[in-house]
C-alpha positions in Angstrom: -102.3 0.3 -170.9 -99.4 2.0 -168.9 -97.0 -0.5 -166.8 -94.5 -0.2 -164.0 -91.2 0.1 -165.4 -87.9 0.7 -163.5 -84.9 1.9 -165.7 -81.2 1.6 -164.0 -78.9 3.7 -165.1 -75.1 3.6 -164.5 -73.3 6.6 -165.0 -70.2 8.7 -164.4 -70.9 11.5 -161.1 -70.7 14.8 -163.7 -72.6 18.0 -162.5 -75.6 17.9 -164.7 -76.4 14.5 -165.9 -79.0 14.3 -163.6 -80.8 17.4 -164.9 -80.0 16.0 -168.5 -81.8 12.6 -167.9 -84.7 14.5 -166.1 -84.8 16.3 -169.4 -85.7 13.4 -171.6 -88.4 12.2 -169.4 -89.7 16.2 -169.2 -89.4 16.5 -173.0 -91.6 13.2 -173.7 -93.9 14.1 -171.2 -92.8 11.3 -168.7 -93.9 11.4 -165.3 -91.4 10.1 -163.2 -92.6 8.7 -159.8 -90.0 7.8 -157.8 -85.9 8.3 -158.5 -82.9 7.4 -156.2 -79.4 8.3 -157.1 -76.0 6.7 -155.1 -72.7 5.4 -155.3 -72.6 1.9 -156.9 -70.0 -1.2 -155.6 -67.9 0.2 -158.3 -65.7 3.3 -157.3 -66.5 6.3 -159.4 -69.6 5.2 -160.7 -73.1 6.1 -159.9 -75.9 4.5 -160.0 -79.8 6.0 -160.6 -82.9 3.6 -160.5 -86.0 5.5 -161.7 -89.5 3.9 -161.5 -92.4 5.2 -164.8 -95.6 4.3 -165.7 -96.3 3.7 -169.5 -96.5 2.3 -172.5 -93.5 -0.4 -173.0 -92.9 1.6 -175.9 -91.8 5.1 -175.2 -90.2 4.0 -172.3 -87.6 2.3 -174.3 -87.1 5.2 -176.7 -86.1 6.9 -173.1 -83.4 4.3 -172.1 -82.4 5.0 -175.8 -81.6 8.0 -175.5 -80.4 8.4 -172.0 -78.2 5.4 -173.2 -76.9 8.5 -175.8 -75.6 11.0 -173.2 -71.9 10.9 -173.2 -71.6 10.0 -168.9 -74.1 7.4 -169.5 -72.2 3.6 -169.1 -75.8 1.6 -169.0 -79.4 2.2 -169.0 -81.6 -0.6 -168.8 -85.2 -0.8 -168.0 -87.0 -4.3 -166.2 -90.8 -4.6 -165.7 -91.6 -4.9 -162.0 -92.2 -8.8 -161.9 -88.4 -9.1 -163.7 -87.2 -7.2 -160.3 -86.9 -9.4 -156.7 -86.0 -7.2 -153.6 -84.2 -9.2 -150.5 -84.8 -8.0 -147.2 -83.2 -8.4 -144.2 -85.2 -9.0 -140.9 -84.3 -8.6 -137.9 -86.1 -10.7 -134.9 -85.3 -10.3 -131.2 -86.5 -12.9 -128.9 -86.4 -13.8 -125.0 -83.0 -15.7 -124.6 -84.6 -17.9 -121.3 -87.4 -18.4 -124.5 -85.1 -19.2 -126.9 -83.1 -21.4 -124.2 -85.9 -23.5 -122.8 -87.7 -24.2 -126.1 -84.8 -26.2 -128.5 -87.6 -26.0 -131.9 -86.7 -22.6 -132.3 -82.9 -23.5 -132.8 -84.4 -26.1 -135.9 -86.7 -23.4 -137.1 -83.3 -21.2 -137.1 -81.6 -23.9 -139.0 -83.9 -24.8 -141.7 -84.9 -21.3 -142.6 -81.4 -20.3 -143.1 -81.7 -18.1 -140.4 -79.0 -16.7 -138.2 -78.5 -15.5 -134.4 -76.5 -12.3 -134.5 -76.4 -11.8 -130.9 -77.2 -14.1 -127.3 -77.7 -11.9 -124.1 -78.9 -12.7 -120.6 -81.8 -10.7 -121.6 -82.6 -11.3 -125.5 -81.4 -13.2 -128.6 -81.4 -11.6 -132.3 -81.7 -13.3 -135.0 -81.3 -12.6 -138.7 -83.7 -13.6 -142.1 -82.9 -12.2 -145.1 -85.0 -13.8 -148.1 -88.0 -12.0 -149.7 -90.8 -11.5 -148.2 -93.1 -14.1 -147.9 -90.3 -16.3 -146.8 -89.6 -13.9 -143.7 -93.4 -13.9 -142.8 -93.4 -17.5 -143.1 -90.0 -17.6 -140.6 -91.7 -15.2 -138.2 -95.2 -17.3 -138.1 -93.4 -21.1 -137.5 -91.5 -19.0 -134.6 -94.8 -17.3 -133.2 -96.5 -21.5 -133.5 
């Protein structure tokens, strides 16, 4: 049965390696369905995350032999429940609201929230967590 597998990749920015890693997929007939390539926190190095779907076995005979091509630092591949995504929210409220009603300053607190910015008009605050923790934020606000 095919899984979701996303394989990082950390390379070198040559002309090329893209096409070359495309190759490997294309030559063990390897759909890929989604693919984003950009600049990692380290200067001059680049980094690709690919997402597949199949067997956990031929999906790590492709990170082995990506991991061969000369501008390749790292390939690694993690099953979709090895992955957690952060995301940031971003919430704006009435200020007189906000001013008037001292829970939502606690609810701030607790869910290691943060107010970005305090107008006449609105306040914005900031939740970064994963999802079900912003949703659960947003819903003791909206109580």
């Amino acid at each position: 049965m095919d899984k979701e597998f996303i394989i990082t990749i950390f390379s070198e920015n040559t002309v090329g390696l893209l096409s070359q890693i495309t190759t490997v997929f294309t030559h063990r007939n390897v759909n890929i369905e989604s693919i984003t390539a950009s600049e990692s926190a380290i200067d001059g190095i680049y980094k690709h995350t690919i997402m597949v779907r199949n067997d956990e076995d031929k999906v790590a005979n492709l990170v082995k032999q990506i991991e061969k091509k000369i501008d390749v630092l790292q390939a690694n591949c993690f099953v979709d429940d090895e992955i957690f995504i952060l995301e940031t929210s971003l919430l704006k409220l009435s200020t007189p609201s906000v001013l008037a009603d001292k829970e939502i300053s606690r609810i701030v607190r607790r869910f290691d929230a943060r107010i970005v910015e305090v107008n006449p008009t609105f306040t914005t605050v900031e939740k970064t967590g994963i999802t079900d923790d912003i949703l659960e934020f947003f819903r003791c606000l909206n109580d």
